[in-house]
C-alpha positions in Angstrom: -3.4 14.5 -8.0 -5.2 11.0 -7.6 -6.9 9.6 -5.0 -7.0 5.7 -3.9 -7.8 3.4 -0.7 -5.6 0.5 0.6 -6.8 -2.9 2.0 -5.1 -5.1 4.3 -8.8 -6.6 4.9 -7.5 -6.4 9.1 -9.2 -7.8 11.9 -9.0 -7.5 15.5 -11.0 -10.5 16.8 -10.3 -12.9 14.2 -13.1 -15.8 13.5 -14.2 -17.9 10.4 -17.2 -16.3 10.3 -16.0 -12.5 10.8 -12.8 -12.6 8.7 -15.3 -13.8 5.8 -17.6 -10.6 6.6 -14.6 -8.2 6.7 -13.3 -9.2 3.1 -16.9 -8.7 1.9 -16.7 -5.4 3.5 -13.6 -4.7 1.3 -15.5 -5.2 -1.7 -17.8 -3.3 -0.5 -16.1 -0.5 0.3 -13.6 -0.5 -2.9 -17.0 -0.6 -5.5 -18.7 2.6 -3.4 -15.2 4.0 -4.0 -15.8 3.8 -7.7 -19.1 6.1 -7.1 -17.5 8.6 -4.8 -14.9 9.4 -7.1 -11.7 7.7 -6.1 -9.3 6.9 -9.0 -7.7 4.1 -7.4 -8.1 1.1 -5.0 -5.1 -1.0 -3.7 -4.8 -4.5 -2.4 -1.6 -6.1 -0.2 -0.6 -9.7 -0.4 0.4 -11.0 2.7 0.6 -14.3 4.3 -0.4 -15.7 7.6 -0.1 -12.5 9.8 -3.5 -12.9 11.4 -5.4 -9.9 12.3 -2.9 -7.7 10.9 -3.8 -9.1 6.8 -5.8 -11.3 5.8 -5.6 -10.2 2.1 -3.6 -13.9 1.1 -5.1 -13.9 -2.4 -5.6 -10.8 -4.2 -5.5 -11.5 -7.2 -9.0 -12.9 -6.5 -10.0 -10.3 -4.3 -9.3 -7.7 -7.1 -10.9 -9.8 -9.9 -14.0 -9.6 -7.5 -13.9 -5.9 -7.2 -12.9 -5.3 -11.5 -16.2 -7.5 -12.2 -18.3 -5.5 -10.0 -16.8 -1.7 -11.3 -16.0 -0.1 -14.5 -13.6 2.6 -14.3 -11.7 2.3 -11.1 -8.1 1.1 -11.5 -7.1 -1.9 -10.0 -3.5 -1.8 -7.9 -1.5 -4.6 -6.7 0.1 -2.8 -3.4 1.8 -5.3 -4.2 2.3 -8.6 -5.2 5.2 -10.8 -3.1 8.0 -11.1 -5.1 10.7 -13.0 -3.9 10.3 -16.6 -6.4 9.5 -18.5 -2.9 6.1 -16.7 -3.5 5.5 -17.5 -6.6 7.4 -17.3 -10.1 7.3 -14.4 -12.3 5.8 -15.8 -15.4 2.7 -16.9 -12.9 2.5 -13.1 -11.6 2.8 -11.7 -15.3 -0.1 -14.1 -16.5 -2.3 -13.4 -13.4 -1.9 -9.8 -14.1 -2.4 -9.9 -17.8 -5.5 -11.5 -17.6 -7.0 -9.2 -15.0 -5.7 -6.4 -17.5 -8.0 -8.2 -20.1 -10.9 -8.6 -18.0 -11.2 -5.4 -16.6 -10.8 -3.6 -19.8 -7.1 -2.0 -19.1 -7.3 -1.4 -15.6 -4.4 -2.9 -13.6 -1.4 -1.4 -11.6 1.4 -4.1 -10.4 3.6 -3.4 -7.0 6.5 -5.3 -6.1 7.4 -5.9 -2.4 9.7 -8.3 -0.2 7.3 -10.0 2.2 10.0 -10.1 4.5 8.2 -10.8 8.1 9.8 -13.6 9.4 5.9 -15.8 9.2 6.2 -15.2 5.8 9.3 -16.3 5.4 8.9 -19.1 7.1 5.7 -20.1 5.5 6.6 -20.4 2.3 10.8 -21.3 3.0 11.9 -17.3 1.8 15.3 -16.5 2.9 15.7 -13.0 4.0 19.2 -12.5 2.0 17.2 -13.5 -1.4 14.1 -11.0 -1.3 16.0 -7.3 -2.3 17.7 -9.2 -5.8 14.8 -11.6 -6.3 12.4 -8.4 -6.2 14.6 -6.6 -8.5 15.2 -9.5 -11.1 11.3 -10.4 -11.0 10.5 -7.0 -12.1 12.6 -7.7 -14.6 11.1 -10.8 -15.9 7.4 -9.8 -15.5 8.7 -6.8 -18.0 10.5 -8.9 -20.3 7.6 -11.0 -20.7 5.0 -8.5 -21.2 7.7 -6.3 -23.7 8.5 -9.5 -26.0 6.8 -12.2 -28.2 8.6 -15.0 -26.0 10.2 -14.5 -23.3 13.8 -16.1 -22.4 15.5 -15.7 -19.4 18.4 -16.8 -18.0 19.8 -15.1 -14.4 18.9 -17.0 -11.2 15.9 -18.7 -12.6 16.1 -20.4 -16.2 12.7 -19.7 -18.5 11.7 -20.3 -21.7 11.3 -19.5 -24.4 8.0 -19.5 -24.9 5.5 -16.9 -25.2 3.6 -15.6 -21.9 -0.2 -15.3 -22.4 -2.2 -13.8 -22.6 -1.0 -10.1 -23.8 -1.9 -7.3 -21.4 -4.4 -4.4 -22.4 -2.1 -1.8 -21.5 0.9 -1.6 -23.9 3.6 -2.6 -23.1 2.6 -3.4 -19.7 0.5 -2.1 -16.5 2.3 0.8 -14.5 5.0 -0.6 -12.5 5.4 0.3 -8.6 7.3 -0.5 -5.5 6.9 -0.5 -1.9 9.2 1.8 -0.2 9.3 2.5 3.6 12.9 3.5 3.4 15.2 6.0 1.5 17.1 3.0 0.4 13.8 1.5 -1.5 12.9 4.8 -2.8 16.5 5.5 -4.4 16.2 1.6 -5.8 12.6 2.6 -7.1 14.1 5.6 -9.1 17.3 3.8 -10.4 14.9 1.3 -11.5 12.0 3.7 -13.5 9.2 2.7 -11.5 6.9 4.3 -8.9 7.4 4.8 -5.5 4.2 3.5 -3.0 5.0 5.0 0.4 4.0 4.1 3.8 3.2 8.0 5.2 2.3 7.2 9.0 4.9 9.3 9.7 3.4 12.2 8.7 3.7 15.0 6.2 7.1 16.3 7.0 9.0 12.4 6.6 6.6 12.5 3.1 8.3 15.6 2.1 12.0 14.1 3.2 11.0 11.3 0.8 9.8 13.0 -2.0 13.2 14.6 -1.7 15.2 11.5 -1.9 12.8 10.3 -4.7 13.5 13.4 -6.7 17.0 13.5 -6.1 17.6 9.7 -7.2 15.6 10.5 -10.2 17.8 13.4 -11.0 21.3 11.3 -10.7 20.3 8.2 -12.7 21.7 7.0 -15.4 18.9 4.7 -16.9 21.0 1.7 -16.8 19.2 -0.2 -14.2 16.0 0.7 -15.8 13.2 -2.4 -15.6 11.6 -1.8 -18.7 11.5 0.7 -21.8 8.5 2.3 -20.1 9.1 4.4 -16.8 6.6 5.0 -14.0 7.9 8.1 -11.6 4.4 7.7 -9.4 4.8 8.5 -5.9 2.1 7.6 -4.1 2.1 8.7 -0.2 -0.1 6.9 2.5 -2.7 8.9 4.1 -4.5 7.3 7.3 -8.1 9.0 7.3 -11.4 8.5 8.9 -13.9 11.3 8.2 -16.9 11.7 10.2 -20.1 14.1 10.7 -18.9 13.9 14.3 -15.5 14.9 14.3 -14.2 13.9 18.3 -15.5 10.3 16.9 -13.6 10.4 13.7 -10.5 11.0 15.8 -10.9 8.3 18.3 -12.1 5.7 15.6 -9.3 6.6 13.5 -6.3 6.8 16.6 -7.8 3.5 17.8 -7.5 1.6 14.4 -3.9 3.3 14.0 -2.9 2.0 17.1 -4.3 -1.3 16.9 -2.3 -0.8 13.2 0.9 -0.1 15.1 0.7 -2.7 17.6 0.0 -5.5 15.0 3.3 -4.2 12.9 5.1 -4.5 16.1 3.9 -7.9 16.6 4.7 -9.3 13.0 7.7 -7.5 12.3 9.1 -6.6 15.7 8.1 -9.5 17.8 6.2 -7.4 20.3 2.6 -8.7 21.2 0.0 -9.7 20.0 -2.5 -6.6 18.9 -5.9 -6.2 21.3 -8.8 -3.8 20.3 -8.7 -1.7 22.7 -12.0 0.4 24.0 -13.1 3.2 22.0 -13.3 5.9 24.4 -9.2 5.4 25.5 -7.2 8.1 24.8 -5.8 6.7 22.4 -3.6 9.7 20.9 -2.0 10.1 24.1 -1.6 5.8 24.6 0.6 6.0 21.0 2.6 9.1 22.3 3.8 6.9 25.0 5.1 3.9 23.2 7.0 6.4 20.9 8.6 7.7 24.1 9.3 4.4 25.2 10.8 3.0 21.8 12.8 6.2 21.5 13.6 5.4 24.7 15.0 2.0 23.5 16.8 3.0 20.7 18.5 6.1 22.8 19.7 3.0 25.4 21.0 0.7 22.7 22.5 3.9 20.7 20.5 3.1 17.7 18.9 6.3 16.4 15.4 7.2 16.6 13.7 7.6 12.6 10.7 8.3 11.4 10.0 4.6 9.9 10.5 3.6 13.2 8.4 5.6 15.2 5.9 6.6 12.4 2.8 4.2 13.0 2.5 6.3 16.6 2.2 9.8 14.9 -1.5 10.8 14.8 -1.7 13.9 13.5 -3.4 12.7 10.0 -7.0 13.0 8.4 -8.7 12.0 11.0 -12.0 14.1 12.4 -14.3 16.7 9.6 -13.8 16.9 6.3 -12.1 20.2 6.7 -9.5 18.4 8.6 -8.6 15.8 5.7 -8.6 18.3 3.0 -6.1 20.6 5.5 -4.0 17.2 5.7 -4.1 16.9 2.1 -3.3 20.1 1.3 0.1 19.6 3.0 0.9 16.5 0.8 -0.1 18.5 -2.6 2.4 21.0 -2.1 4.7 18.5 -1.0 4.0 17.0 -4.9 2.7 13.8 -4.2 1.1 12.3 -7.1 -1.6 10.3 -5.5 -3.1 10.6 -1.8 -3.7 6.6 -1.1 -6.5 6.5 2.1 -6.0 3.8 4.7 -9.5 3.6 6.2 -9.7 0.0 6.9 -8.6 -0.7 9.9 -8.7 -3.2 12.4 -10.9 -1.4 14.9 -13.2 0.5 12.6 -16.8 -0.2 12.0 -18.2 -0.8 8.3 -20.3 2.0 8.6 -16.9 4.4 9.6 -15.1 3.4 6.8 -18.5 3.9 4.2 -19.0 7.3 5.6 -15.5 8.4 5.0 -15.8 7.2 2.0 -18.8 9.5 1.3 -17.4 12.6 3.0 -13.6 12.0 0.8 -16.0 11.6 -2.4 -18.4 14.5 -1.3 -16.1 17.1 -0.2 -12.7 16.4 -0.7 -11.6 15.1 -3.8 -14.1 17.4 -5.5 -12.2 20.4 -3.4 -9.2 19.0 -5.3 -10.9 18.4 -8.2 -12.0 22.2 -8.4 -9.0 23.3 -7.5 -7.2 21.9 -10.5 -9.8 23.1 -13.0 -9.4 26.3 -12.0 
């Protein structure tokens, strides 16, 4: 099993001079990840959802943490798809040469960015972002897989070669983003791996391990995106781990819920996220607005499912050590590939997220470690 950390480089009072701060926390974070172990560190792309990401460009941001690290690997969680975004060939030549530079170490995610800011930002329509993802998977592929690439579909290219050549051959791992068991059937049809939101908790990670598996057992190959498959799945695993455990939790239910009331805002229209005291209860605050959006749904006869109600379950790593390895002890027998840590949040201090760090490269992973030597 491997271990990684996610940035959405959040902020819950947004200024010039404190957004810059908390993207050089990122880096700071993602290098001391390197030296406690973790095997992995992801980055989002997303565009003009303040507070909730301000991870716009990173590509860079990545390319800051490959020149500063040797052996970590370097994930895309994930690049924005959809051509409006950017085209293909651009997102295959960015990645190649971060491949080069940091010696082989690059993973690529594809996702929609389908909140309606987004959208709007950059002139995406919402009907073009489930085909447009597909068919730039496909390109990105075909133009790491061939000498020159050609193209013709809803875009025209080439030929002409796309340079330079990735380290990795034929290409980095391939991944998507899948919240739903729609995206993680798509995922499987099309041979790459599956990067899951888990806020849910373990027993929605085990329902979609399931309907990962079970895709993976029916397909045919013929949607396949390359000659090389990826069948990754890599399950989100909110964490902060603290010497003092009853701070852990609070740090880490107050950075969820500022986490779920920022996802409400961008892609539910609810408002705006605030940062909330520390010493709320904070658990008991996001068992109420489950209630209440159950509630909802009940009203409007629309039924109640863990991706929508997930970002207010808090039963996750949060507290000792012994707590997260507990936690991650349910998702290894559940056979997920790669625990992916969300420590950054909008709420929590530097020096929360550095110690977690230190306690998951300490005492966990090598719990893990040992445990598969054995």
């Amino acid at each position: 099993m491997k271990f990684s950390m996610i940035f959405e480089a959040q902020l819950a009072d947004p200024t010039p001079e404190r957004e810059r701060q908390v993207i050089h926390d990122c880096v700071e974070q993602a290098v001391f990840a390197e030296e406690m172990g973790f095997d992995r560190v992801w980055a989002v792309e997303h565009h003009s959802l303040t507070q909730y990401a301000h991870m716009s460009a990173s590509e860079i941001f990545l390319t800051w943490v490959a020149a500063r690290t040797e052996r970590i690997r370097i994930g895309h969680g994930v690049v924005t798809m959809p051509f409006g975004y950017q085209h293909p060939v651009r997102v295959a030549e960015r990645a190649a040469m971060l491949d080069v530079l940091s010696g082989g170490r690059v993973d690529i995610g594809a996702g929609r960015g389908a909140t309606r800011q987004e959208m709007r930002m950059f002139g995406v329509r919402r009907e073009d972002t489930h085909p447009q993802v597909e068919e730039a998977l496909r390109i990105v592929s075909a133009a790491w897989r061939k000498d020159e690439l050609e193209w013709h579909g809803t875009l025209d290219i080439g030929p002409g070669a796309v340079l330079p050549r990735p380290v990795q051959g034929p290409h980095p791992p391939l991944f998507l983003a899948c919240s739903r068991h729609d995206s993680l059937r798509l995922a499987a049809e099309l041979g790459v791996g599956a990067l899951v939101m888990g806020f849910a908790g373990a027993d929605d990670v085990r329902a979609m391990r399931t309907a990962y598996d079970e895709a993976i057992a029916a397909r045919t190959g013929e949607r396949f995106v390359s000659s090389e498959v990826n069948d990754h799945f890599s399950a989100l695993c909110p964490t902060i781990v603290l010497d003092d455990a009853e701070r852990a939790l609070r740090l880490g239910t107050r950075g969820q819920r500022f986490f779920a009331e920022s996802i409400a805002h961008w892609y539910g229209n609810g408002p705006a996220p605030t940062g909330r005291f520390e010493d709320e209860d904070h658990v008991a605050a996001l068992a109420r607005s489950r209630d209440e959006l159950v509630a909802r749904l009940h009203e409007a006869d629309v039924p109640a499912r863990p991706v929508d109600t997930g970002t207010f379950n808090t039963e996750h790593a949060y507290g000792g050590p012994r707590t997260a390895i507990a936690y991650v002890e349910r998702l290894r027998a559940i056979g997920v590939d790669e625990v992916m840590c969300l420590i950054q949040m909008g709420t929590v201090p530097q020096e929360a997220c550095m110690e977690t760090i230190r306690h998951w490269g300490e005492t966990v992973i090598p719990h893990f470690r040992k445990a598969e030597s054995a």
